[in-house]
CHARMM internal coordinates of N, CA and C (Angstrom, degrees):
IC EDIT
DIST 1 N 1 CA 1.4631
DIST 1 CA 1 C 1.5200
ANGL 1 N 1 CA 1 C 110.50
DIST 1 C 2 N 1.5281
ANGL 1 CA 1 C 2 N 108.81
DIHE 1 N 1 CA 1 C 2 N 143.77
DIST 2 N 2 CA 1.3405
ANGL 1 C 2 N 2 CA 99.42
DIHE 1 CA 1 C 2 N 2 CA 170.24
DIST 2 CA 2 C 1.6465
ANGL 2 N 2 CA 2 C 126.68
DIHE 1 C 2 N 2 CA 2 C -88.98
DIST 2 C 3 N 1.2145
ANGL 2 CA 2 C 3 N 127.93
DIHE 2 N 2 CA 2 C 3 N 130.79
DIST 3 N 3 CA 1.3725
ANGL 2 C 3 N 3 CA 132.89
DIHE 2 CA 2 C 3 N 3 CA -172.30
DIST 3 CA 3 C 1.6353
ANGL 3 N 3 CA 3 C 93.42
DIHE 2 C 3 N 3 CA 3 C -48.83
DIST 3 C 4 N 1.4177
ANGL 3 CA 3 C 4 N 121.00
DIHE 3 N 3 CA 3 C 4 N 109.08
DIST 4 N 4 CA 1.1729
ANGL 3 C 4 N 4 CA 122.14
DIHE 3 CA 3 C 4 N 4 CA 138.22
DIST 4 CA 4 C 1.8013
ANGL 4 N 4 CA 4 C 140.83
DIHE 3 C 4 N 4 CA 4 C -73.20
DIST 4 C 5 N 1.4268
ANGL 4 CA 4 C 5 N 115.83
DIHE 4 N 4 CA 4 C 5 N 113.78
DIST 5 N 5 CA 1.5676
ANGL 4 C 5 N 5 CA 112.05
DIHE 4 CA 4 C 5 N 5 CA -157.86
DIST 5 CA 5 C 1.8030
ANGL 5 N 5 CA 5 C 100.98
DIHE 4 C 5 N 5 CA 5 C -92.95
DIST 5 C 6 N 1.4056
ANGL 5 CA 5 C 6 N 123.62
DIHE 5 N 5 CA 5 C 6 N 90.20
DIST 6 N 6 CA 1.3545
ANGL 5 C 6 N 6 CA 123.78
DIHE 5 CA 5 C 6 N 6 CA 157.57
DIST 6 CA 6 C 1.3976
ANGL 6 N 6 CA 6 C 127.83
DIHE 5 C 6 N 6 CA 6 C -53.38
DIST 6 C 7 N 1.4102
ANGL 6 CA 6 C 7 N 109.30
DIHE 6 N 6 CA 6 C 7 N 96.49
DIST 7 N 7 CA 1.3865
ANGL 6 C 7 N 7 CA 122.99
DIHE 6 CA 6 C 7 N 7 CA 177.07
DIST 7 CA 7 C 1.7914
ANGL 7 N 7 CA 7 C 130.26
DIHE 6 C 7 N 7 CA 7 C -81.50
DIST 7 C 8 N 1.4029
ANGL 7 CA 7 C 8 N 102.38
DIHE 7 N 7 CA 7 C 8 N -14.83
DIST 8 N 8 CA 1.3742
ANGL 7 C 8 N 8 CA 126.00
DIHE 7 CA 7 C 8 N 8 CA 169.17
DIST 8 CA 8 C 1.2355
ANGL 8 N 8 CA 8 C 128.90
DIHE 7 C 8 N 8 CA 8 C -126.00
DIST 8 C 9 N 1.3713
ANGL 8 CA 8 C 9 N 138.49
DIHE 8 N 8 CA 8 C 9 N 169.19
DIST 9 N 9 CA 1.3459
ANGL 8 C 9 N 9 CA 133.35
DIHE 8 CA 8 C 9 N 9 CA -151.19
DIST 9 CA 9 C 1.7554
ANGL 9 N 9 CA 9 C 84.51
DIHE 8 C 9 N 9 CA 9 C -98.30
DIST 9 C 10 N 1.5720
ANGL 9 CA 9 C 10 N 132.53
DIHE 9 N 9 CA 9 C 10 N -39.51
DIST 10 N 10 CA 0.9345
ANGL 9 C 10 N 10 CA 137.37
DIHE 9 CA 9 C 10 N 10 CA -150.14
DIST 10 CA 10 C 1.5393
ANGL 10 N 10 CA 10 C 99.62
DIHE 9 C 10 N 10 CA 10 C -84.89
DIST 10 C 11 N 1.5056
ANGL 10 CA 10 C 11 N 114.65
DIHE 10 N 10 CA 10 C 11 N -24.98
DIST 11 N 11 CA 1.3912
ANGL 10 C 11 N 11 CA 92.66
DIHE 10 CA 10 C 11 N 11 CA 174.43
DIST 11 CA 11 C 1.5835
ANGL 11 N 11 CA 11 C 124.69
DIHE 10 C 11 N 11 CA 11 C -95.22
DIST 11 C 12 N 1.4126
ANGL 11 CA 11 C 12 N 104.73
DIHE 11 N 11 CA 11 C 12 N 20.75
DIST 12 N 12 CA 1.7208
ANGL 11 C 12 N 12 CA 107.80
DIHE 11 CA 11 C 12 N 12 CA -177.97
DIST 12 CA 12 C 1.7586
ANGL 12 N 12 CA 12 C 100.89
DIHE 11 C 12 N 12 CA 12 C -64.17
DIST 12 C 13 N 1.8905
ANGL 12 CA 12 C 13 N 103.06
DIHE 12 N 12 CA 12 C 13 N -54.31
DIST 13 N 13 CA 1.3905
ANGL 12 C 13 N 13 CA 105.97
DIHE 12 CA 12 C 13 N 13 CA 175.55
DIST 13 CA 13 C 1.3205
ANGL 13 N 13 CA 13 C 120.70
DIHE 12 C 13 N 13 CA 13 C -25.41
DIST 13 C 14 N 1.7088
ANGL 13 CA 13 C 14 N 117.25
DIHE 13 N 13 CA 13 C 14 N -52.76
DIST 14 N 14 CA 1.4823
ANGL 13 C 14 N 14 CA 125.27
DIHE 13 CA 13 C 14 N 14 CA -161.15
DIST 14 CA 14 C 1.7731
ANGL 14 N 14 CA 14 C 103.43
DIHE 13 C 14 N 14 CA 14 C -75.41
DIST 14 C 15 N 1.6839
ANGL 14 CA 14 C 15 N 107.38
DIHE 14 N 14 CA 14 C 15 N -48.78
DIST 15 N 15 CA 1.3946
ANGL 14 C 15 N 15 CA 89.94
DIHE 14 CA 14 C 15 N 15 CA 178.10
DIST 15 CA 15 C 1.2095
ANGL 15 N 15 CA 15 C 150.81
DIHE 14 C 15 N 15 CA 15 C -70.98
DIST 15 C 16 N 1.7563
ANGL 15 CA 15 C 16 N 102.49
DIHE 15 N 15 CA 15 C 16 N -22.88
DIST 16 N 16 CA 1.4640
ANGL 15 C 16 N 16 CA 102.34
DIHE 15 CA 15 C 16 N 16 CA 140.59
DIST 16 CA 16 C 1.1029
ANGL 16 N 16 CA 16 C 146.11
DIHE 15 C 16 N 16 CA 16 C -77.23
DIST 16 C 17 N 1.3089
ANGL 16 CA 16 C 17 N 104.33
DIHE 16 N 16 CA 16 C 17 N 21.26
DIST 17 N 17 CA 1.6665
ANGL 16 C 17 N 17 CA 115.35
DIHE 16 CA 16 C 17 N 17 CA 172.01
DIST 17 CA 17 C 1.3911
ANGL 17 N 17 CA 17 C 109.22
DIHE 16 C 17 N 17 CA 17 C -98.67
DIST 17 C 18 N 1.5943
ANGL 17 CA 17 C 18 N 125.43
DIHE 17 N 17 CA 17 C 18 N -42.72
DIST 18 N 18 CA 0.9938
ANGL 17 C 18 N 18 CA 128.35
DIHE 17 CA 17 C 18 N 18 CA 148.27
DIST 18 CA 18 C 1.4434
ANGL 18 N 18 CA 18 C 138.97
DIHE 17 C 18 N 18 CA 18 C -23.13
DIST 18 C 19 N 1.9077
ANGL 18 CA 18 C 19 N 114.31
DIHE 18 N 18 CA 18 C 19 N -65.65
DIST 19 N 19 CA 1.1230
ANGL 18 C 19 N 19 CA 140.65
DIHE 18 CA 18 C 19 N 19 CA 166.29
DIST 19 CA 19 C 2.1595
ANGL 19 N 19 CA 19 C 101.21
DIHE 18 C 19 N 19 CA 19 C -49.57
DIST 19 C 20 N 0.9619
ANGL 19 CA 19 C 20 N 110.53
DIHE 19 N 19 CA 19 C 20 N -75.09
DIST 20 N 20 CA 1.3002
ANGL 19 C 20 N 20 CA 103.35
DIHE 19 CA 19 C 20 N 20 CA 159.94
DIST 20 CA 20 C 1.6630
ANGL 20 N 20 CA 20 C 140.52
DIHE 19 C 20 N 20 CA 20 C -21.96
DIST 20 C 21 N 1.5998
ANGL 20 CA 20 C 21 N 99.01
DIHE 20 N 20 CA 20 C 21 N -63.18
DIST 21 N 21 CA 1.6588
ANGL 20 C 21 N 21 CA 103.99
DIHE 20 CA 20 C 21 N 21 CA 149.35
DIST 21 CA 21 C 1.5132
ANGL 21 N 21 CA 21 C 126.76
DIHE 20 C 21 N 21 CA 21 C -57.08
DIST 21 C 22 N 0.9844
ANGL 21 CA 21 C 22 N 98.68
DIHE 21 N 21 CA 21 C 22 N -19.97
DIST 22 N 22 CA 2.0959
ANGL 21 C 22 N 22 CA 97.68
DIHE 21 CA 21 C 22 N 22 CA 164.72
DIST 22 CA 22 C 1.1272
ANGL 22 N 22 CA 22 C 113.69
DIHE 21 C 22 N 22 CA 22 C -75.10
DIST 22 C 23 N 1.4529
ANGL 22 CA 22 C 23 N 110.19
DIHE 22 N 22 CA 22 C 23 N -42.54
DIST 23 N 23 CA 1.3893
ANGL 22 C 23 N 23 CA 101.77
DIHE 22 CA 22 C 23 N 23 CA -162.92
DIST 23 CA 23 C 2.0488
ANGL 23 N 23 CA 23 C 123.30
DIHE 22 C 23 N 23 CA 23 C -96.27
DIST 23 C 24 N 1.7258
ANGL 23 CA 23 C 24 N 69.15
DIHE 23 N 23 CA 23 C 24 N 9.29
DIST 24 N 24 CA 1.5908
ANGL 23 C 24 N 24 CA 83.33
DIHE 23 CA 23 C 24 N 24 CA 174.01
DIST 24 CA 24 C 1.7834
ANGL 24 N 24 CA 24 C 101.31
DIHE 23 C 24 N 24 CA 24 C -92.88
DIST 24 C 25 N 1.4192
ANGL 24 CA 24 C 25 N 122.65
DIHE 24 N 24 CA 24 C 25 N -31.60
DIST 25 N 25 CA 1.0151
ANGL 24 C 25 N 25 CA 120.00
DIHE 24 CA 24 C 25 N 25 CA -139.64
DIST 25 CA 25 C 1.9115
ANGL 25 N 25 CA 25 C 80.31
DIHE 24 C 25 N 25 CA 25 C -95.19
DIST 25 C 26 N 1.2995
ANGL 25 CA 25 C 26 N 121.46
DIHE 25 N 25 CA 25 C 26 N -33.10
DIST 26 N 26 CA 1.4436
ANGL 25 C 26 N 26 CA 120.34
DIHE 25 CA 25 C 26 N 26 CA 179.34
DIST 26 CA 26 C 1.7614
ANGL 26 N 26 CA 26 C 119.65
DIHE 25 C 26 N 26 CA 26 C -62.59
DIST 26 C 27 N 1.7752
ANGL 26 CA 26 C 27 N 107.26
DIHE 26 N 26 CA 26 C 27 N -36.00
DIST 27 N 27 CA 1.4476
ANGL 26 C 27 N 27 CA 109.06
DIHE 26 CA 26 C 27 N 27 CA 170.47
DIST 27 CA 27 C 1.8799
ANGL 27 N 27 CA 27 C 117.40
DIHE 26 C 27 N 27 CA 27 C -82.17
DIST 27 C 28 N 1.4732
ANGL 27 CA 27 C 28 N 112.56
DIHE 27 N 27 CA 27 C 28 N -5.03
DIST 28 N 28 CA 1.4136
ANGL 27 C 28 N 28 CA 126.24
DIHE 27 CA 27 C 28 N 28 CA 137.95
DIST 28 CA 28 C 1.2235
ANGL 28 N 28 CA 28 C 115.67
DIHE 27 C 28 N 28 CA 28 C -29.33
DIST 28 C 29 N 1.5442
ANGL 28 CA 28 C 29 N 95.35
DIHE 28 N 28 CA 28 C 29 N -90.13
DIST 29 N 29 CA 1.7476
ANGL 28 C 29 N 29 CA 96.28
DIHE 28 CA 28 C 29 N 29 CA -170.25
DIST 29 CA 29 C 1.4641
ANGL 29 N 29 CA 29 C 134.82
DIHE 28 C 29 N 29 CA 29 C -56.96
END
COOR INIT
IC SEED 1 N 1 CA 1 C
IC BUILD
């Protein structure tokens, strides 16, 4: 994974939404 660096409070929401979409897309395959 790549180290994502959260610089704002607003983007914590997005990166665990992200992190989430991986790990949906890994119990997919």
């Amino acid at each position: 994974y790549h180290n994502i660096k959260i610089t704002t409070p607003e983007d914590v929401p997005v990166g665990e939404a992200i992190l989430a979409g991986l790990k949906a897309k890994k119990q997919a395959n």
